[in-house]
N, C-alpha and C positions, 0 to 999 in steps of 0.2 A: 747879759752874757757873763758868762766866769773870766776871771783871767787867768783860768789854767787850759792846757791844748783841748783840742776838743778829742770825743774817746769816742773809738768805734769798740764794740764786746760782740764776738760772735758766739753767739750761746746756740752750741752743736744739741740740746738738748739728747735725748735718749735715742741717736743715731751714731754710724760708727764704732765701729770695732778698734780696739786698739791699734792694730796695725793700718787703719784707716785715718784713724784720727795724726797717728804722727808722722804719715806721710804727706795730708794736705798740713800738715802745722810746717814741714819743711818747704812745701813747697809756698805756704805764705811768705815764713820766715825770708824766703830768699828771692820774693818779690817785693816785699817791706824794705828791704837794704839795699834790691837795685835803687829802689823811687826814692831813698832816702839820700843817696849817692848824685843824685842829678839834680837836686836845690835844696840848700840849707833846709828850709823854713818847714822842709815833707817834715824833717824829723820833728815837729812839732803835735803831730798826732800821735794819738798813746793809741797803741792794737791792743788789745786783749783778748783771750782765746777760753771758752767756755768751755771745755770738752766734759762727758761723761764723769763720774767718777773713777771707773776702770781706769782710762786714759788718762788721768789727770799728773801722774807720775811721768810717765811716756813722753806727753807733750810739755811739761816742764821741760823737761831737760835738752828740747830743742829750743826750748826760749832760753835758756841758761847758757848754753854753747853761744847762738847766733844773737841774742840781745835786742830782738828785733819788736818781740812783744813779752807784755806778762800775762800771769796764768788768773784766771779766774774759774771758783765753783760755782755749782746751780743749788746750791742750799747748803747746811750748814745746823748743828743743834745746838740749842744754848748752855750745855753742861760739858767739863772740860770732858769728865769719866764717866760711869754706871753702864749698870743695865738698861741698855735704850738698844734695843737691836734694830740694824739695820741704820743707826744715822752714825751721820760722820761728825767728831768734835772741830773746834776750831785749831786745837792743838795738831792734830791729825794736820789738817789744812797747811797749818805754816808750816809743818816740815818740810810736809813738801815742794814748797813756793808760792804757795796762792798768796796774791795780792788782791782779787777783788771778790766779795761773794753776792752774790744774788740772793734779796730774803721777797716774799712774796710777791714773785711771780703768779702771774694771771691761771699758771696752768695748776700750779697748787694751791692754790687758792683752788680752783674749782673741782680737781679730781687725788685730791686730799683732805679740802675743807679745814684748809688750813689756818685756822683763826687770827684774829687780830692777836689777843694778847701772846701767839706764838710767836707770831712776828716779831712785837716791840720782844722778846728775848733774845732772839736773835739778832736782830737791830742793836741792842744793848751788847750783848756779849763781843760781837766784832767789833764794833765802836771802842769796845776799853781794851782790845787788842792793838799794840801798835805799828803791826805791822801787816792791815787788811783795812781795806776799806768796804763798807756796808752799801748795796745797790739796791736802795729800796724801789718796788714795783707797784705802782698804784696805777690806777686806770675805772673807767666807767662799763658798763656793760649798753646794750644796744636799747633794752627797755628803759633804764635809769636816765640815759640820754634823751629817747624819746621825751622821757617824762620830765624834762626840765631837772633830773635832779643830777646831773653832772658835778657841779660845785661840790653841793654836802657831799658829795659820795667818798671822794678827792680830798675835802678837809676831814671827812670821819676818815678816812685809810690812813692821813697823814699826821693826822694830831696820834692816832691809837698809834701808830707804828713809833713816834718820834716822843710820844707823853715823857719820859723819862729825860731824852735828850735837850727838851724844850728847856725844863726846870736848871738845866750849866750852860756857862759860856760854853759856843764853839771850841773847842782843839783841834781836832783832825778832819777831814778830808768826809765828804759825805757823796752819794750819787742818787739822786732820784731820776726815777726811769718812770716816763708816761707811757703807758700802756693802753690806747682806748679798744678795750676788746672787742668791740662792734666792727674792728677794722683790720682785727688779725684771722688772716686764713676766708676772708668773707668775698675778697674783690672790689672790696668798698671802702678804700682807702680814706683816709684822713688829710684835711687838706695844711699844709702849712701856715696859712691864715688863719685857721680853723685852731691851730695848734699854738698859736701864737700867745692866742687870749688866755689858754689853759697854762702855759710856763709864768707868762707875769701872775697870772693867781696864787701857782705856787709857791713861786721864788717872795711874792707878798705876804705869804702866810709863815715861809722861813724866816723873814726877814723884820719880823711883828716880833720874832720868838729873839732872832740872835743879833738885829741890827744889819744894815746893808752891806758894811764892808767884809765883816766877817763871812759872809753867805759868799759875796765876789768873789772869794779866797778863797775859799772850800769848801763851794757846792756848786755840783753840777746836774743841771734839769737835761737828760736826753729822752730821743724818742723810738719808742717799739711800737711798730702797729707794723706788720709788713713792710722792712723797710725794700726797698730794690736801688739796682746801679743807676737806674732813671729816676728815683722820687728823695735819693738820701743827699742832694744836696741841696736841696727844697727846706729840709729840713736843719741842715747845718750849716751851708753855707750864708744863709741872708740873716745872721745874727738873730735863730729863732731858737735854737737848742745847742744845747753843747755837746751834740754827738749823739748817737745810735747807736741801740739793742738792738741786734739784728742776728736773726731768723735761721728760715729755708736758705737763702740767697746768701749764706757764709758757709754752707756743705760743699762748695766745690773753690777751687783754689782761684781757676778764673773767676768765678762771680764775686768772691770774699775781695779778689785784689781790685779790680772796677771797681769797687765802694770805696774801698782806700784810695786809690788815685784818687777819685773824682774829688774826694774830700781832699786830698791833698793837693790836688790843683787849682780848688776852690781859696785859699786862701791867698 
């Protein structure tokens, strides 16, 4: 386990309309600072709020008022300017507040075909920004698991995403996000036992690269496969991950806050 809080990231993907997104963000934000109001220790979990790009403006600025979370995007390009139509720079990003970015997710990776060496750009370029932290997403698919090749799948996504970062010391802050796709949107959830085995592999392969202590300090392994208010302290609480990607079940204010408590009263 890290010894930094543990992070829940509600990644709204490509749902929500502006005025949707910053009404559930207020109406988090102001269930985040009651729960934080009634025992020290809630304020130990970091919220972070994935909205759209549209929305990403919008809901900042309810986390900049009320303090309650930060902002996170769902992607991010590896060049500051040019002609790249349609992607967002990382300059763009910190203007507006983002602190956390999402780089290859499970869903672009599949309906973009988003390659490895785009990733380690991405990966790269937020890394030597100092004020974002890089959410790498790796994960197995349902036939790769079948087929006993889970492992290599996991160290090919992880070594190609991090090839760059492996070769220096640690500095800053890293997040990997397990992703087993066999388990998202299927009904066939992933078990935390299950899940257990797949973080010490990874945090083993971090820790080959940067040393133990450095990894303790500034790397965190959570978990995305479906999470829900009944399975995400399975996953955070029994010292198996350091928090939850989550989904469906952070579009609506009471579900997003269930997950938060639960994790906050988990400690």
């Amino acid at each position: 386990m890290s010894s930094l809080p543990p992070l829940l990231l509600a990644n709204w993907k490509m749902n929500l309309c502006v005025s949707e997104s910053r009404s559930l963000a207020r109406a988090i934000a102001k269930s985040v600072l009651n729960a934080r109001k009634n025992k020290s220790t809630r304020a130990n979990v970091q919220v972070v709020l994935v909205p759209s790009f549209t929305a990403l403006d919008a809901v900042a600025r309810v986390g900049s008022r009320s303090g309650a979370f930060s902002i996170g995007a769902q992607d991010c390009f590896w060049e500051e300017r040019g002609a790249y139509t349609g992607e967002e720079s990382v300059c763009s990003l910190r203007e507006i507040g983002v602190s956390f970015v999402l780089i290859g997710h499970s869903e672009r990776r599949q309906y973009v075909n988003e390659s490895n060496e785009a990733i380690r750009k991405k990966i790269e370029c937020v890394s030597n920004d100092s004020t974002m932290i890089p959410v790498l997403c790796i994960g197995e698919n349902h036939s790769q698991k079948v087929l006993g090749k889970r492992k290599s799948v996991l160290q090919q996504q992880l070594l190609s995403a991090l090839k760059g970062l492996f070769q220096r010391r640690l500095t800053r802050e890293i997040v990997i996000a397990y992703e087993p796709v066999w388990a998202i949107g299927t009904g066939v959830p992933a078990t935390a036992v299950d899940c257990a085995e797949v973080y010490r592999y990874i945090r083993g392969l971090m820790e080959n690269a940067w040393g133990a202590a450095a990894v303790g300090r500034l790397c965190r392994i959570i978990y995305g496969g479906s999470v829900s208010e009944s399975t995400v302290t399975d996953f955070v609480s029994k010292d198996i991950s350091d928090g939850a990607l989550i989904g469906g079940a952070s579009l609506t204010a009471s579900g997003f806050t269930r997950i938060v408590h639960g994790v906050m009263d988990s400690l």
